[in-house]
N, C-alpha and C positions, 0 to 999 in steps of 0.2 A: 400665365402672368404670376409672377411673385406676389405672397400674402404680404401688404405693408404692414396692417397691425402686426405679424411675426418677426417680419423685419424689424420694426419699431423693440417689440419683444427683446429679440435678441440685441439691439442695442442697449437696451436698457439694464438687462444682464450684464452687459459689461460692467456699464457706467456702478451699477450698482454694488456687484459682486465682484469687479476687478479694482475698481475706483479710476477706469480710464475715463480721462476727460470726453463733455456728451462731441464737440466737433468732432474728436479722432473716432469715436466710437460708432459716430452714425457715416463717417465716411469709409468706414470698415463694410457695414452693412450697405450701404449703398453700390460698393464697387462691387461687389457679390451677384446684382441683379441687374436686370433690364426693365427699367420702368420707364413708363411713361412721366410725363412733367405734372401733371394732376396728383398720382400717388406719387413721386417725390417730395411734394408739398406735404403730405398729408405724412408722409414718414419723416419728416423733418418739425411738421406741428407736433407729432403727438410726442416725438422723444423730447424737446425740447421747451414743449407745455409741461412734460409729467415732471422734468427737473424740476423746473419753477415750482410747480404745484405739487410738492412731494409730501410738506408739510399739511397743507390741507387733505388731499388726500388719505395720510394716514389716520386724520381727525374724523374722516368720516368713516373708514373703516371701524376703529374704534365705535364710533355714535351706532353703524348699525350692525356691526359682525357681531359675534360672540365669544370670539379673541381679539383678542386686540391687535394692532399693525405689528409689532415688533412679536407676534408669537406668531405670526404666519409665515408658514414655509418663503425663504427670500422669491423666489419664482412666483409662488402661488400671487405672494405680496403685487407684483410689476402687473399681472393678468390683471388684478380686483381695480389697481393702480389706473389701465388703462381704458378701462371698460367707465368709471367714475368719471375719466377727462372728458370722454367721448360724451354722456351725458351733461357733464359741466358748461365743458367750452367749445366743443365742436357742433355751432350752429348747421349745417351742413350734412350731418348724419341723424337719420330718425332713431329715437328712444327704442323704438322696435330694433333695428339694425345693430344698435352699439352692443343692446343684452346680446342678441342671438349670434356675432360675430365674437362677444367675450367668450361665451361659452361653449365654440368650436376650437377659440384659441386655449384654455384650457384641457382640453380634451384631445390636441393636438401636442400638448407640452406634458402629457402620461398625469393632469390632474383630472382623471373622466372620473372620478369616485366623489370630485368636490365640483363637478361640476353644477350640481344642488346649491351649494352656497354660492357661487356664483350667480347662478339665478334671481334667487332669494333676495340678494341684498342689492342688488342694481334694482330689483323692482319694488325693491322696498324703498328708494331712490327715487323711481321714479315716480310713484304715488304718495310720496311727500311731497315732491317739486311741482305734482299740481295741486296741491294746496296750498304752497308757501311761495314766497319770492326764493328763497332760499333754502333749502333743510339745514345748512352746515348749522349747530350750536355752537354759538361762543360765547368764551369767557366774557367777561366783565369788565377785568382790569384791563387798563390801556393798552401796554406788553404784549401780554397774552391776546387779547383778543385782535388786534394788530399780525401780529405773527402767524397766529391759524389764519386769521381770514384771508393775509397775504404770503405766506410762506414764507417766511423768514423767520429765523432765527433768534429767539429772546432778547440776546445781547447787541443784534444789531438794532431790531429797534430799539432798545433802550439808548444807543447812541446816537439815534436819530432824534429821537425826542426831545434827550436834551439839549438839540440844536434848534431843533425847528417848531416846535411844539408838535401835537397830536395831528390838527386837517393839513398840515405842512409835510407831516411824515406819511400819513394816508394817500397823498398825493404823488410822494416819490415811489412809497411799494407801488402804486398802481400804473407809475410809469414803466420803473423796473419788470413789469411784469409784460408787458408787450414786448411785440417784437422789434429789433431795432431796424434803423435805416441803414442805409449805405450812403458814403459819403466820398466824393474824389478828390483827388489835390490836382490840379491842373501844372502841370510842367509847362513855364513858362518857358523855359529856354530852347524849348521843341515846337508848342503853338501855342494860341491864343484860346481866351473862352469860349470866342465867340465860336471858333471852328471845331471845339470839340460839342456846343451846342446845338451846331448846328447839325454834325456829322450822327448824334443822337437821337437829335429829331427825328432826320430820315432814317428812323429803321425804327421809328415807334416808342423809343426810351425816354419819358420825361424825364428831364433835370430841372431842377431850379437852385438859383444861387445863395446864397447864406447872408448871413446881414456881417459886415464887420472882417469876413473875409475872404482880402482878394482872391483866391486859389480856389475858392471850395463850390463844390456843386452838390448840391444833393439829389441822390436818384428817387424818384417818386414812383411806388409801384413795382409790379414783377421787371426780370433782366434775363433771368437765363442764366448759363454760366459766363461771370463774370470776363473769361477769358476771351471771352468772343465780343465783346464790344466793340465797338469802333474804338481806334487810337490806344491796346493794350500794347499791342506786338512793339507798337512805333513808340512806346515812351510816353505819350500824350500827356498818362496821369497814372495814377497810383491809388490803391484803396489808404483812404485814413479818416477816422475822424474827428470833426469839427473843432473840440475840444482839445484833439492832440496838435491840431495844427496852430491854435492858438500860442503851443508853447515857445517856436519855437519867432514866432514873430514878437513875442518878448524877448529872449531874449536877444533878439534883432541885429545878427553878422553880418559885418561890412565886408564887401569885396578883398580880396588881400590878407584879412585877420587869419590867425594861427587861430584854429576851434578845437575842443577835445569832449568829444560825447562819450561822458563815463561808462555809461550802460546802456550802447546803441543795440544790439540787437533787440528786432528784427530789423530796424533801420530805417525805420517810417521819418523818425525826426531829423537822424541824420540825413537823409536824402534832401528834405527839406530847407536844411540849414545848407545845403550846395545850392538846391534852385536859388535862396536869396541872397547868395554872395555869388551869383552868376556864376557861380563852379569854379572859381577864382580865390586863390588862397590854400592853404592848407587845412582838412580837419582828421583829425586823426579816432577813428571810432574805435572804440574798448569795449570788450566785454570776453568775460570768464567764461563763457557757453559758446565751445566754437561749431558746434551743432546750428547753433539758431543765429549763428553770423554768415549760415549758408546762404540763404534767404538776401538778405545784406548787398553779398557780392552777387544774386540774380538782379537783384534791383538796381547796382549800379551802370550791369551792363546793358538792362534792357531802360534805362531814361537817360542814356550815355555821358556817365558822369564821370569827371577825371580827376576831380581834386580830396577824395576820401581815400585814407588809408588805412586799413586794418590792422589792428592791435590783437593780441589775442592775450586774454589773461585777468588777475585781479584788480582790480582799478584800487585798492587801496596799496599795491605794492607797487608803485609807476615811479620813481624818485626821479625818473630824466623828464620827468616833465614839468618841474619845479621853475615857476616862475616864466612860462613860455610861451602861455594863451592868453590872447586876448581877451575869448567869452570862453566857459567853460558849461556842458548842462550836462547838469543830473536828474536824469531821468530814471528815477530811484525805484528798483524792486518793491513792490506793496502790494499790498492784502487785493486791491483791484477793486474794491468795493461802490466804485464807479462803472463798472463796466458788468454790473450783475444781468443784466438784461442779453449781452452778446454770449458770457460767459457765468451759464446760470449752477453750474455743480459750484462756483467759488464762495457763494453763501452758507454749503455744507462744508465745505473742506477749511476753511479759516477759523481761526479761533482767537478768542483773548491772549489767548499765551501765542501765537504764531503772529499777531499783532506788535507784541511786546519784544521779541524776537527782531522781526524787521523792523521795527521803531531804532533798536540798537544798531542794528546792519545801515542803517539808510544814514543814522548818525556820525558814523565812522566813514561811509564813500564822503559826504558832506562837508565832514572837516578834511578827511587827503584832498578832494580836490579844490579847497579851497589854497593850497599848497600850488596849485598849477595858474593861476592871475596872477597877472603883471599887476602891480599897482596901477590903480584907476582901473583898471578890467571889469571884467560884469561874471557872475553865475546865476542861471537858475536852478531852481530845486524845484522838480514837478512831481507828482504822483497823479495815478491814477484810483485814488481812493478817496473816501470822505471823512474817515476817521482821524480827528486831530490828533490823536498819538503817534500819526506818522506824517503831519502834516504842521498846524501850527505848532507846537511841542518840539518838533523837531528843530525847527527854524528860533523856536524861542532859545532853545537851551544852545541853539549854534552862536545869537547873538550874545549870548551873558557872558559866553567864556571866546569871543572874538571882537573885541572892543572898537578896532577900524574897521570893520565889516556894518552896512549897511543896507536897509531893504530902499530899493530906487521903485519908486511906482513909475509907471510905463506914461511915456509923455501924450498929452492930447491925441497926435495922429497917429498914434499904436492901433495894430487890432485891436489890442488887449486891453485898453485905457477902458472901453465901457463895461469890461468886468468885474474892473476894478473897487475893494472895499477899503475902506477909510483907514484900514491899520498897514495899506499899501499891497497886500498880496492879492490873488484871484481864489477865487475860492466858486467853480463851476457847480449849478443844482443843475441835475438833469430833468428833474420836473418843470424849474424855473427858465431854462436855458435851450429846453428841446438839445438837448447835445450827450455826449459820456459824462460824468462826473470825473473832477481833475479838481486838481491844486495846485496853485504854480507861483513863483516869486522872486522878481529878481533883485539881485542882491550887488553890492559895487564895494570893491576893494579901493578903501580910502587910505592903506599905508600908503609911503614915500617910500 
């Protein structure tokens, strides 16, 4: 039987040292071996706990090693990395077990000469942690202590806070920090809830349904692979979440309408926007990455959908499509900072300056395709982030210099109406929401 911590190991190596995203990375290692569904679990907790918890981690390095994280060999670092999670967070493994399994993984990875300091400072670890509730030391200030104690990064709390205040941002890292749900979109035009409910049940998978919307079912609990559900093969339903799906019931296409999703790959929403115009009409899906418009065309075949066409290219270079849709969404390139919990390396890899970057990008799809409504027509602008620089900012500076353009808050029987905030857009907490963080807003072409 394959070692998981090794496994995990050399996942983390990648992530680490190649800067490959943790999904591709741990699906690399996974395809490699023959594991049982117990150590799948457990090689999927620790790669994607030690993401999250990278930052901590190196804090306690630091508190008890004698170099600090950033002067330790990158390998030696992911061993010390994963030997501290396994003490942290994994209730399920004895303090005996995590030291003595770090210290063969060590000694199996050519560090038998350190494998003393491995020792040493896990048990230096663990005879603090029965004395304290906690060994980690933290800072003081807000930021800082905020950041170690949840792994994140300076600058995002600091943009959290000045939204939410301090027990509001504590509340989201510690959402951010679990694992997320899974969530279905029910294809209406193939069956009902109730028969994918039920066809669920029998074979042991709870669902339960969502408040606000109609499509969604949430899976409660283990599943297996995904592919083996009842009603995958048949179309039934589609993985999305809750949050994505509200977008697109705002922007809410009519049977017939001409639609254009600027930046549809992987195709979640465009798919979506077909089940709710009965697959009737035309929508034309864009995007520049014709890799991830693969995905796209699996999906249209397997929920058998007829009325999306594929575009392949820049959405800011489209001029034939001037003046031709009815709804138009942009579902705009962003930092993701919503979606930190599914996708946890994207709080190391984002920055102020790549922020400020895609705040320009997102501004520019936003005005061409405000170029493709008819007068009286609708867009939304959604992200999947929580950062106003790519969110209200965006949408402010679209309205100062677009004078008939206005923001349409979603009418009473919308999904979306109870998400709705008083300045007319949605602005999704995932702490507050149980869902992804999103931002979304739709918007009405008032020329003649």
């Amino acid at each position: 039987m394959p070692n998981p911590r090794q496994l995990a190991f050399l996942a983390l190596r990648e992530i680490y040292r190649r800067g490959v995203f943790t999904d591709i990375a741990l699906n690399q290692v996974l395809k490699t071996a023959q594991l049982n569904s117990v150590n799948r679990r457990l090689v999927t907790e620790l790669v994607y706990g030690i993401v999250r918890q990278r930052r901590t981690l190196d804090a306690l390095i630091d508190q008890l090693g004698k170099k600090k994280a950033h002067q330790q060999p990158p390998d030696f670092r992911i061993i010390l990395h994963l030997g501290l999670y396994q003490l942290r967070k994994s209730e399920r493994i004895p303090a005996s077990a995590a030291v003595n399994t770090t210290v063969e993984l060590a000694k199996e990875n050519k560090f038998k000469g350190l494998t003393g300091v491995v020792n040493g400072l896990l048990r230096q670890y663990v005879r603090l942690a029965a004395k304290t509730a906690d060994p980690l030391q933290l800072p003081t200030e807000p930021v800082q202590r905020l950041g170690v104690l949840h792994s994140f990064p300076d600058w995002i709390i600091k943009m959290w806070l000045e939204q939410l205040g301090e027990a509001a941002t504590e509340q989201l890292c510690q959402w951010f920090n679990q694992s997320p749900t899974i969530d279905l979109r029910v294809n209406p035009l193939r069956v009902s809830m109730e028969e994918v409910e039920i066809a669920m049940g029998a074979l042991g998978v709870d669902v339960c349904r969502l408040p606000h919307l109609p499509q969604a079912l949430r899976v409660r609990g283990g599943t297996g692979a995904i592919e083996q559900l009842p009603g995958f093969r048949e179309g039934w339903w589609t993985i999305q979440d809750s949050s994505a799906q509200l977008v697109s019931h705002l922007l809410n296409p009519q049977a017939g309408d001409v639609v254009i999703d600027a930046c549809a790959a992987p195709g979640g929403k465009t798919t979506h926007l077909a089940e709710l115009m009965a697959d009737q009409g035309k929508i034309w899906a864009c995007d520049r990455a014709a890799s991830r418009l693969k995905k796209l065309r699996e999906n249209l075949q397997r929920l058998g959908l007829q009325s999306i066409e594929i575009c392949t290219g820049d959405s800011r270079n489209f001029p034939q499509f001037t003046t031709v849709a009815d709804a138009v969404l942009v579902d705009a390139p962003c930092s993701g900072n919503g979606t930190l919990h599914r996708r946890p390396d994207i709080r190391w890899r984002s920055t102020p300056e790549t922020v400020t970057e895609l705040a320009q990008l997102q501004g520019e799809l936003l005005a061409q395709a405000a170029t493709w409504v008819k007068p009286n027509g609708v867009l939304v602008y959604a992200t999947c982030t929580l950062h106003p620089q790519e969110n209200e900012r965006v949408i402010e500076s679209f309205l100062e210099n677009h004078p008939h353009w206005h923001i349409e808050p979603p009418p009473p029987s919308s999904s979306a109406a109870a998400f709705c905030s008083p300045q007319g857009w949605i602005k999704v907490w995932p702490h507050q929401h149980q869902m992804d963080g999103f931002f979304m807003v739709r918007l009405k072409n008032l020329s003649r």
